[in-house]
N, C-alpha and C positions, 0 to 999 in steps of 0.2 A: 852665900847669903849676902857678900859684898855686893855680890854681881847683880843682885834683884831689888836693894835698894837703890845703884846709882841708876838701874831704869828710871822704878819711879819717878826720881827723880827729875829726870830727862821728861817723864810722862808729864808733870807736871809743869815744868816751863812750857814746854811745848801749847799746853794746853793755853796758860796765858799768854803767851806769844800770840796766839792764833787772836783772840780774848780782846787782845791790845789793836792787835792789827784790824779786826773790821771796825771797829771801831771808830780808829781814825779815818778808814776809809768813809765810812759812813757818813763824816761830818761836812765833805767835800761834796756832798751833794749839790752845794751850790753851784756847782762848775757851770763852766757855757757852753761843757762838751754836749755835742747834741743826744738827744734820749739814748737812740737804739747804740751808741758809742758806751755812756753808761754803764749803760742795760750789760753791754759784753767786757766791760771790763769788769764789773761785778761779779758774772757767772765765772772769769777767770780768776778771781783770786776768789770763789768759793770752792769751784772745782779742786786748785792749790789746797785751797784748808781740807780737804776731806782729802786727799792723799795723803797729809801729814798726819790728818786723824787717824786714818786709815792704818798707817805705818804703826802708831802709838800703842794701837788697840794691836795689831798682832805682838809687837815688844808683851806688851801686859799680858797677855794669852798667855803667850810662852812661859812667863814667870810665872803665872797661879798653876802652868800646869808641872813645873816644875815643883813649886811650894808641896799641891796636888800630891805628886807623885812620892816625896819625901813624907809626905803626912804618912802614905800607903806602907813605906816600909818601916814607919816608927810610931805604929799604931798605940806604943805606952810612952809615956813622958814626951809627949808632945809637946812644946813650948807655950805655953799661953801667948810670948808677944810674936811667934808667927803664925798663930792661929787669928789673931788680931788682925796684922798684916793683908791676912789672906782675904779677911773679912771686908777693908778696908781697899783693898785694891777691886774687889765684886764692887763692892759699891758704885767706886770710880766707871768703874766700865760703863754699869748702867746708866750709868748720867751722861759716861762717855756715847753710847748708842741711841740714846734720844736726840743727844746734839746731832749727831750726825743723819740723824733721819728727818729731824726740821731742817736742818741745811740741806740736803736733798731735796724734802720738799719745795724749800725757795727756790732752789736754781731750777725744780720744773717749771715754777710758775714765770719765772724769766725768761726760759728758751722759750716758752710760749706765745712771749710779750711779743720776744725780736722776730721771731719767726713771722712774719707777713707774708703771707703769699701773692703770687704777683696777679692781680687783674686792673686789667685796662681795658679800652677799644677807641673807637673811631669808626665813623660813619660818616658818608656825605651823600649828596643827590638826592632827596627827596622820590619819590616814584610819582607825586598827584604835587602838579606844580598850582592846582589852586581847591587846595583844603578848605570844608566846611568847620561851621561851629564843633569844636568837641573831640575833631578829627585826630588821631594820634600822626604822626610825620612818620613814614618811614623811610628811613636812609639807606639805601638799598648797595649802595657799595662800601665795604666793609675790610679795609685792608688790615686792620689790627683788632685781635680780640683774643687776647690773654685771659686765659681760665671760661674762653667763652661764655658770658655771660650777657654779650650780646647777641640777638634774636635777627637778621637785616628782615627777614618776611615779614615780620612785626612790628620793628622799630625798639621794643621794649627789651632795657635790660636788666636780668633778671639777677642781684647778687648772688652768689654764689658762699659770703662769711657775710656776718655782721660786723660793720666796721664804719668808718667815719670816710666817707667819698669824697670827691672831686667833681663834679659836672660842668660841662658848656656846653651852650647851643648856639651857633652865627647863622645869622637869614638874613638873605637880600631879596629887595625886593622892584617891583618895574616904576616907572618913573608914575608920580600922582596916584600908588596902590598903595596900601598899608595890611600889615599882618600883626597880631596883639599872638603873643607865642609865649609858653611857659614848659619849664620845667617841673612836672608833676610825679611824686611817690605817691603810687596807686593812686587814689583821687585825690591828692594834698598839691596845694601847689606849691615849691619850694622855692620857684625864682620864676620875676613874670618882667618882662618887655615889647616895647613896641617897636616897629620898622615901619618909618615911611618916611620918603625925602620925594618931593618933587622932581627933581630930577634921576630919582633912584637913589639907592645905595643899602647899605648895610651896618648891622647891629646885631651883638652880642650879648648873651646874659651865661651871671657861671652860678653856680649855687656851692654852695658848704652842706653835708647831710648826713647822717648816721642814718644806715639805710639797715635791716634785719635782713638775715638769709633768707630768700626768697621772696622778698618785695622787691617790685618791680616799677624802674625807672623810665620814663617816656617823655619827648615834647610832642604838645598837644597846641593844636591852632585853637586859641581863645573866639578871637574876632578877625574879621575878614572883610576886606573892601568889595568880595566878591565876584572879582570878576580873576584875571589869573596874574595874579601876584608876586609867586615866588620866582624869582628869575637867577639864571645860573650860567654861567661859559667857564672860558679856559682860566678867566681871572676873578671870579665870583665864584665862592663854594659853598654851597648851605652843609652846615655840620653837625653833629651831637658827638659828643666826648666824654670819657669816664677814666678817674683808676681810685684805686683804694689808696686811701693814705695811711691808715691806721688801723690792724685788725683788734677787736674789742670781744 
């Protein structure tokens, strides 16, 4: 009977130990360590707690069934204070197996968080070096495109999570032409600029967007000088660009 109160015992620091420790961790939130750093040092000292819960609750087990099995063979004159006891450590448990089911729950919600999947791409070349009003661009060479989600037949890319993106477009254009070009979610336009230099050159626009699974990202020629405007060599490269920064 020594041996089943110095568990307890043990059960219980243990418990506030754990109690004490997120705790403090918790207050450190301030850090400057960046999110997804957080995020995994957290899931690591939760993962920690629920081993040592883990450990606690078999110790406890062992002793009710132990208590248990003493009750079985001294069905008369049972003790009221280890029937107490026995009572009193069921309890624990139960409180005990809640905690550890909401702490499970959190660390799903956080591997969730860090878990990002990778999408990106890149596109360059234009295939219609002088786009009408409206006209979506498509960039027909297509060397990066993680999680595919860009289309090069089409120009449009089509998310794949819903999450918070990244986008650029660069256009150049011929000397005394001009090209009004935007970065459009389905018909919204998210980021809009103009290109035109007298003697040519080039201009970029980048956008910020929280984009939903399955809407779809394009640059579309606004306005147009007309005649053929987009110009491109070995040192001018019209572009469109993406990746996810943060899945949501």
């Amino acid at each position: 009977m020594e041996i089943t109160q110095f568990t307890f015992a043990q059960f219980v620091l243990a418990v506030t130990a754990i109690h004490y420790s997120l705790a403090y961790n918790s207050e450190c939130e301030c850090s400057k360590i960046p999110l997804e750093e957080r995020l995994l040092e957290k899931m690591v000292r939760i993962e920690f707690s629920l081993e040592q819960m883990e450990k606690q609750l078999y110790k406890t087990q062992d002793s009710v069934s132990r208590l248990e099995e003493e009750q079985n063979r001294r069905s008369e004159g049972f003790p009221d204070t280890i029937l107490a006891k026995i009572e009193n450590v069921s309890a624990k448990m139960e409180n005990f197996s809640v905690t550890m089911e909401n702490k499970t729950a959190e660390l799903a919600i956080l591997e969730e968080r860090v878990r990002v999947p990778l999408v990106a791409f890149s596109a360059y070349n234009p295939d219609d070096k002088s786009p009408s009003v409206n006209q979506v661009l498509v960039f027909k060479v297509n060397p990066l495109n993680e999680g595919t989600g860009y289309n090069p037949k089409t120009g449009v890319f089509t998310a794949p999570v819903k999450g918070l993106y990244q986008f650029s477009a660069h256009m150049c254009t011929h000397p005394d032409n001009y090209i009004v070009y935007a970065i459009v979610r389905d018909d919204e336009i998210v980021a809009l600029s103009t290109q035109w230099d007298s003697s040519g050159g080039c201009s970029s626009v980048n956008a910020l967007a929280t984009i939903n699974a399955g809407q779809g990202v394009k640059v579309k020629c606004i306005l147009t000088s007309g005649s053929v405007q987009i110009f491109e060599n070995q040192h001018r490269r019209n572009s469109f660009s993406g990746v996810l920064l943060h899945k949501q």
